[in-house]
C-alpha positions as CSV (number, residue, x, y, z in Angstrom):
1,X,-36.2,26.1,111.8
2,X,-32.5,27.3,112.3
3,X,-30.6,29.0,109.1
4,X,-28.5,27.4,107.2
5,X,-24.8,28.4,108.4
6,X,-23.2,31.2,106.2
7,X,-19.9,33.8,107.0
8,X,-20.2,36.6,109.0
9,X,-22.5,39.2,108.0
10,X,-21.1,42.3,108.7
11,X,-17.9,41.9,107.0
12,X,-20.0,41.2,103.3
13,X,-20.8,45.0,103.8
14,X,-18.0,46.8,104.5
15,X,-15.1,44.7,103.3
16,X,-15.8,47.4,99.9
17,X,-16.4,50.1,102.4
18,X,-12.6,50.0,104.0
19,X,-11.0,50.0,100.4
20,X,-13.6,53.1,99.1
21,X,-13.6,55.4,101.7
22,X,-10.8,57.9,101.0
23,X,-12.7,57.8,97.8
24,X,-15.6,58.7,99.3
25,X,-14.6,61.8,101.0
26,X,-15.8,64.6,99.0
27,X,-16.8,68.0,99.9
28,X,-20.1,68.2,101.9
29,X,-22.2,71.1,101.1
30,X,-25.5,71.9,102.9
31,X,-29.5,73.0,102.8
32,X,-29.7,76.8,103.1
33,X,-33.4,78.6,103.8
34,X,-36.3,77.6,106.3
35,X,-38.2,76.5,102.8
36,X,-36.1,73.5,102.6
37,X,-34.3,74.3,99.0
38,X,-31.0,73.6,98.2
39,X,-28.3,76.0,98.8
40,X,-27.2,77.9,95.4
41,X,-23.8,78.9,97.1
42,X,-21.0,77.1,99.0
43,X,-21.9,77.3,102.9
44,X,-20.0,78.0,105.8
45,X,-18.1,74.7,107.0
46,X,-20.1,74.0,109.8
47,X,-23.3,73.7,107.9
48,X,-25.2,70.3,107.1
49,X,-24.6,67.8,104.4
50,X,-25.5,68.1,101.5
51,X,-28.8,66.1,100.0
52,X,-28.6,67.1,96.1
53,X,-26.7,65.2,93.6
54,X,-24.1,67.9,92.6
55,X,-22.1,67.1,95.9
56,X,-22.7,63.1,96.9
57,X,-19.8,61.6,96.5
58,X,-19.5,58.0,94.6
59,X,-17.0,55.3,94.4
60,X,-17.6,54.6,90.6
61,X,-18.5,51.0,91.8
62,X,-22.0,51.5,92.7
63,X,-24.8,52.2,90.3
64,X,-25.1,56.0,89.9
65,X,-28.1,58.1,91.2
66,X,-31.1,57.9,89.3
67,X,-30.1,54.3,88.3
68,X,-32.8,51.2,88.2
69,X,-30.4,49.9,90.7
70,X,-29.7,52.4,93.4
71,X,-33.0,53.4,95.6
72,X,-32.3,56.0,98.5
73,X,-34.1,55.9,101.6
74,X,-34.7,58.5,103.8
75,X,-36.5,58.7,107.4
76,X,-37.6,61.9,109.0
77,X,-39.8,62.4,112.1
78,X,-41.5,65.7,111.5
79,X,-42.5,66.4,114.7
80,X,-46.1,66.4,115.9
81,X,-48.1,66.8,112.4
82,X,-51.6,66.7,114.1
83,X,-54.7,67.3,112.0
84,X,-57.8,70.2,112.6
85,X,-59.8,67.7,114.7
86,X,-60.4,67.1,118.9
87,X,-59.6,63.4,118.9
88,X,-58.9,63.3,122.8
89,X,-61.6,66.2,123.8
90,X,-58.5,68.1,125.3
91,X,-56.8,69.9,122.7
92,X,-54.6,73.1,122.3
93,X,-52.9,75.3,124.9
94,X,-51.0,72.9,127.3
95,X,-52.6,69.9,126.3
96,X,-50.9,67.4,124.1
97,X,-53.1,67.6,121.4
98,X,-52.4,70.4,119.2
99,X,-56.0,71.8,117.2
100,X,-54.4,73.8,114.7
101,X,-56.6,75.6,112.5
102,X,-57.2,74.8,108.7
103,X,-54.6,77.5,107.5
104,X,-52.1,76.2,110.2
105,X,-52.7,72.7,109.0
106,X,-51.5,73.3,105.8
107,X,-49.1,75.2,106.3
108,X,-46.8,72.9,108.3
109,X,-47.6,70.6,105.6
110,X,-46.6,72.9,103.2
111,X,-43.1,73.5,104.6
112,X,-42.8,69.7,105.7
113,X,-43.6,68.7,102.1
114,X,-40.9,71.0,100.6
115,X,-38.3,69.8,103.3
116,X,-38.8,65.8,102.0
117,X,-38.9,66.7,98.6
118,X,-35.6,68.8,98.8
119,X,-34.2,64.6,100.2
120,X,-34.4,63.8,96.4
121,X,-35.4,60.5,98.0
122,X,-37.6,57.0,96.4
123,X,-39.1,56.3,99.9
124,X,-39.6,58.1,103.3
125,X,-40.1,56.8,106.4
126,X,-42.2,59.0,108.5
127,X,-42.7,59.5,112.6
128,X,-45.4,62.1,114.4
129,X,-48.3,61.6,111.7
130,X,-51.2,61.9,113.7
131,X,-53.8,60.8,111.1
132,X,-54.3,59.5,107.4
133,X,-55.4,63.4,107.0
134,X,-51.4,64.6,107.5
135,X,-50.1,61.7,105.3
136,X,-52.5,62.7,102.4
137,X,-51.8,66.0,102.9
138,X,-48.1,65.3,102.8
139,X,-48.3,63.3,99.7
140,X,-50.2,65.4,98.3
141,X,-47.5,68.2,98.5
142,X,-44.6,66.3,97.6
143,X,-44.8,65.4,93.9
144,X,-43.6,62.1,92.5
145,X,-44.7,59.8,95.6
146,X,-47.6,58.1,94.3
147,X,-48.0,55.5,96.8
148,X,-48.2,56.0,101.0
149,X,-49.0,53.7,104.2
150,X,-50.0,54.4,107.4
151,X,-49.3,52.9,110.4
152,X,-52.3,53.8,112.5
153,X,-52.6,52.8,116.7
154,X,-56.0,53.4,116.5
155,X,-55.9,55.6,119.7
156,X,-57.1,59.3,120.2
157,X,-54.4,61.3,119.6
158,X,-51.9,58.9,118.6
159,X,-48.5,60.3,116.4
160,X,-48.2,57.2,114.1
161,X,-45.6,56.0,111.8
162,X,-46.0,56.2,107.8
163,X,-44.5,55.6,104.4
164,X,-44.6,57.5,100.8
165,X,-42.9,56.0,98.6
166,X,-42.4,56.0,94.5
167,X,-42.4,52.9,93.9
168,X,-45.7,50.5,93.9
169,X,-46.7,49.1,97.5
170,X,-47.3,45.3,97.1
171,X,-47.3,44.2,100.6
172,X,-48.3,45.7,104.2
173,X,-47.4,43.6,107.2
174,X,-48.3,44.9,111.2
175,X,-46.3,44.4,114.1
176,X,-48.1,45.9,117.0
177,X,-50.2,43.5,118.1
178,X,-47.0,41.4,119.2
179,X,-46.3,40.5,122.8
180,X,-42.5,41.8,123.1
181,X,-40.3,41.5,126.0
182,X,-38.3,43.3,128.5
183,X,-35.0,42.5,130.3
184,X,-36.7,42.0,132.9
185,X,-39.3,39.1,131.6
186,X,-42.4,41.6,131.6
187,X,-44.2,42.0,128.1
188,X,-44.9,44.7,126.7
189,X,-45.9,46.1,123.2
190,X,-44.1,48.8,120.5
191,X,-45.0,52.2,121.2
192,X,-46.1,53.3,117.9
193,X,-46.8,50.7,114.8
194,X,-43.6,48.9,113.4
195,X,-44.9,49.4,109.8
196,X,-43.5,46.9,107.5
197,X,-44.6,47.8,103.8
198,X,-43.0,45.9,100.7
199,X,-42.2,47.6,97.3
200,X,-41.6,46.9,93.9
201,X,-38.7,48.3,93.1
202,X,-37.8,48.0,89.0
203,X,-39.0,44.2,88.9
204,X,-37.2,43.8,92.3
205,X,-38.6,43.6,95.9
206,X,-37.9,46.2,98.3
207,X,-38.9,45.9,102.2
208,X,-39.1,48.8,104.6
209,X,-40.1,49.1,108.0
210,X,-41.0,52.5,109.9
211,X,-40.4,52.1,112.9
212,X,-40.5,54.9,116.3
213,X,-39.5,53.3,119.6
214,X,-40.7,54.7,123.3
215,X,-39.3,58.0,124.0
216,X,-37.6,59.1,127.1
217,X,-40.1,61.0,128.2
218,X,-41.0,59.3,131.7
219,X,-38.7,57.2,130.7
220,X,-39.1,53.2,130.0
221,X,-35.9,51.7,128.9
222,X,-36.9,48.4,129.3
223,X,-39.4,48.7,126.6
224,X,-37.3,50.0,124.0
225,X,-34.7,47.4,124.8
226,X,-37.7,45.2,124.2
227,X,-39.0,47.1,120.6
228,X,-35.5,46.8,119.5
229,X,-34.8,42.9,120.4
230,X,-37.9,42.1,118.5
231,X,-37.1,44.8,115.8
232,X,-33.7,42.6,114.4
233,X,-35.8,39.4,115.0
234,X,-38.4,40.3,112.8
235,X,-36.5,42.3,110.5
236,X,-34.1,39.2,109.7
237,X,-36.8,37.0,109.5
238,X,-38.2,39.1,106.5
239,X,-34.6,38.8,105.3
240,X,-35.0,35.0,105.7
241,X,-38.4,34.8,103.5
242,X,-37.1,37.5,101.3
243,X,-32.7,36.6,100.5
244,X,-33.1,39.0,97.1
245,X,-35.0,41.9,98.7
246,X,-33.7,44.8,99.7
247,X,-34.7,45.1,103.6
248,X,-34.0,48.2,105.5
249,X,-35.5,49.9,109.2
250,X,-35.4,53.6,109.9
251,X,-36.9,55.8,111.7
252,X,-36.4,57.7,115.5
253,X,-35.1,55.0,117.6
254,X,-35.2,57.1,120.9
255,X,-31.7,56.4,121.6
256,X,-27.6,56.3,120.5
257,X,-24.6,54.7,119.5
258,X,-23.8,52.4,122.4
259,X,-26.9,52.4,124.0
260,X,-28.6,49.0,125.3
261,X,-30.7,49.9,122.5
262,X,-28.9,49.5,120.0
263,X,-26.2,47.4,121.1
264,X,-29.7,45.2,121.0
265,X,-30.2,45.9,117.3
266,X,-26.8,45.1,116.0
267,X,-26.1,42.4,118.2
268,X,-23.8,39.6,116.5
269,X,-23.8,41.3,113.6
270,X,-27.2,40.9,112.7
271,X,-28.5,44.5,111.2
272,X,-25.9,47.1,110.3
273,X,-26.4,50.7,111.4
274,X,-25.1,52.3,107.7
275,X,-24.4,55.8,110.1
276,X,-21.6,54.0,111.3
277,X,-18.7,54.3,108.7
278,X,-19.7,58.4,109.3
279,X,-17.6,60.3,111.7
280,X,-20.1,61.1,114.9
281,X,-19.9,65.0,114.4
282,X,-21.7,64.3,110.9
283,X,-24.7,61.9,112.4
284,X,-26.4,63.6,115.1
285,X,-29.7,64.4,114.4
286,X,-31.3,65.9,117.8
287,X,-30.4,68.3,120.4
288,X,-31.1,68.0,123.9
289,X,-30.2,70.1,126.6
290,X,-27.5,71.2,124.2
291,X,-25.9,68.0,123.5
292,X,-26.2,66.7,119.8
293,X,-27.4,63.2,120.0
294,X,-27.9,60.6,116.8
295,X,-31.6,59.4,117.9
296,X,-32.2,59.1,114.2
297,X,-31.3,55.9,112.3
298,X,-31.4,53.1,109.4
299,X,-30.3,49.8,109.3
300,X,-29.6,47.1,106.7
301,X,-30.6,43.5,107.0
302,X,-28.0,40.7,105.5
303,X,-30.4,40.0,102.3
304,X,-30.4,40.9,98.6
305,X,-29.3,44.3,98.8
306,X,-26.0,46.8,100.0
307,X,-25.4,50.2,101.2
308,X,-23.6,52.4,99.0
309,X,-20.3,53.5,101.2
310,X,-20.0,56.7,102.6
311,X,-23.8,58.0,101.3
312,X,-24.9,58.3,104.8
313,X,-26.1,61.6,105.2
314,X,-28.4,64.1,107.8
315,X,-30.9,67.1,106.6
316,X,-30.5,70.4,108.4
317,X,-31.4,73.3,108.8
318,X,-29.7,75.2,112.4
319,X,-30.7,72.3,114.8
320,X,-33.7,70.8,112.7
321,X,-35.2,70.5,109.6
322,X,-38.4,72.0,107.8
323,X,-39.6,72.8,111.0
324,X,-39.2,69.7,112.7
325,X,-36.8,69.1,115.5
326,X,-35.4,66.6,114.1
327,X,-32.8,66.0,111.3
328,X,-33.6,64.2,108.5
329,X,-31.5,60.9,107.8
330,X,-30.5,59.5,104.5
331,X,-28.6,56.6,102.3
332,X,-28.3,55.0,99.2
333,X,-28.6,51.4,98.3
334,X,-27.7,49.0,95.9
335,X,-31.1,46.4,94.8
336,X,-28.1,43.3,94.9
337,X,-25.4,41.7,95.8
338,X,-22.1,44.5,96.8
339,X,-20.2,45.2,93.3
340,X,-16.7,45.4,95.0
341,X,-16.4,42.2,96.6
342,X,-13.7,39.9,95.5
């Protein structure tokens, strides 16, 4: 059945965001020690943003942090979190199963659980969880998330997607087991579980998807093209069934800016990227052969909930975060309808 016709979508969020910006500007400050803790003096310039409320800066239109309207959602792929047991009978050394030991185990846990609590974040999305084992581990660690999904493949080895979340889980929908297609015609699958897990969020309903596209390691563009065609169909549709939901995707989308990608996600408008109103030298969250890229993403869907300009923000700590690779990427959002619109 074809939706009902309606204006543009991406104007509705940022007609507020091109009158609050110079509001928005504030000074950034950043995360200081490999524990993960914020900073207790002003850093050097080039540093990270800041992740603790002292310095996020507000356009006194949205509801303010802590607020039963304003969630913030962060996603953070913490790199190869691999439990204390042989899955795939090669394990350790050069093979791509790491077999740490017990004390190893928890103690990437440990710092990773330190490093998401220091996001002052309601909900995580999580990449590179090899097993139920990490994400209870993880939760376990990280006080004040009393709820967690994960997306488990099901295959020896596999680095799966997850959730923790403070708010109640009400709803857990799988994506995996979807034919998906390439430019080229050929079908294919998602890499990794596109983990679709509904909350209730203060009497409202909040949907997020974890999602991890194909790497480019031996590279397959095609397929990510694919994961991220069928990535704004589905997430829509759940903005379809869902108009008063808040309905957001993050995760490590394998790729940039401008990318077939992407350009495939946010085609016509249909899911806004919220890194965009950022400058690029604040959004990167990855380095590769010394080039910063922004791998690392969320997007909004046109439903019952907004981003709060400007609160786009990345985790780091040198060229990571917590010991992870990776940056950690976060936003706030407003559970309704933008509060600056005419």
């Amino acid at each position: 059945m074809s939706p009902s016709p309606r204006l543009p979508f991406r104007p509705r969020f940022l007609r507020g965001a091109l009158r609050s910006n110079l509001a928005l500007g504030g000074l950034l400050l950043a995360l200081a020690g490999c524990d993960g803790r914020p900073a207790q003096n002003p850093p050097t310039p080039d540093a990270g943003p800041c992740v603790t409320s002292a310095c996020l800066p507000d356009s006194g239109t949205a509801p303010p942090e802590g607020s039963a309207g304003r969630v913030r959602i962060a996603a953070y792929n913490v790199h190869r979190l691999f439990d204390t047991e042989c899955a795939s009978g090669a394990c350790g050394g050069s093979n791509y199963e790491e077999l740490p030991t017990q004390a190893e185990f928890e103690q990437q846990s440990e710092r990773l659980a330190r490093a998401i609590s220091a996001l002052n974040a309601d909900v995580v999305l999580l990449e590179e969880i090899e097993t139920q084992a990490g994400l209870t581990e993880l939760q376990k660690r990280a006080p004040g998330f009393g709820y967690a999904e994960l997306g488990e493949t099901h295959t020896a080895a596999s680095v799966d997607v997850g959730v923790l979340s403070k708010y109640p889980i009400t709803d857990v929908r799988r994506h995996r087991a979807r034919y998906i297609y390439r430019p080229d015609g050929s079908a294919t699958r998602f890499s990794r579980e596109l983990l679709e897990v509904h909350l209730e969020v203060n009497g409202a309903r909040a949907i997020v998807f974890a999602a991890h596209f194909r790497s480019k390691v031996d590279d397959d563009p095609g397929r990510r093209i694919a994961e991220a065609t069928a990535s704004r169909e589905i997430v829509t549709d759940a903005a379809k069934e869902f108009p008063d939901a808040l309905v957001v995707l993050g995760g490590d989308l394998n790729d940039v800016p401008g990318s077939e990608a992407l350009d495939a996600m946010e085609k016509d408008g249909a899911l806004l990227r919220v890194s965009s109103d950022r400058p690029t030298s604040e959004t990167w969250t990855y380095v590769y052969s010394n080039q910063r890229q922004a791998i690392d993403h969320l997007y909004l869907a046109p439903a019952g909930g907004t981003y709060v300009p400007g609160s786009f923000r990345v985790a780091r700590e040198g060229n990571g975060y917590g010991g992870s690779d990776h940056g950690a990427v976060m936003a706030d959002f407003h559970l309704g309808p933008a509060l600056n619109t005419p």
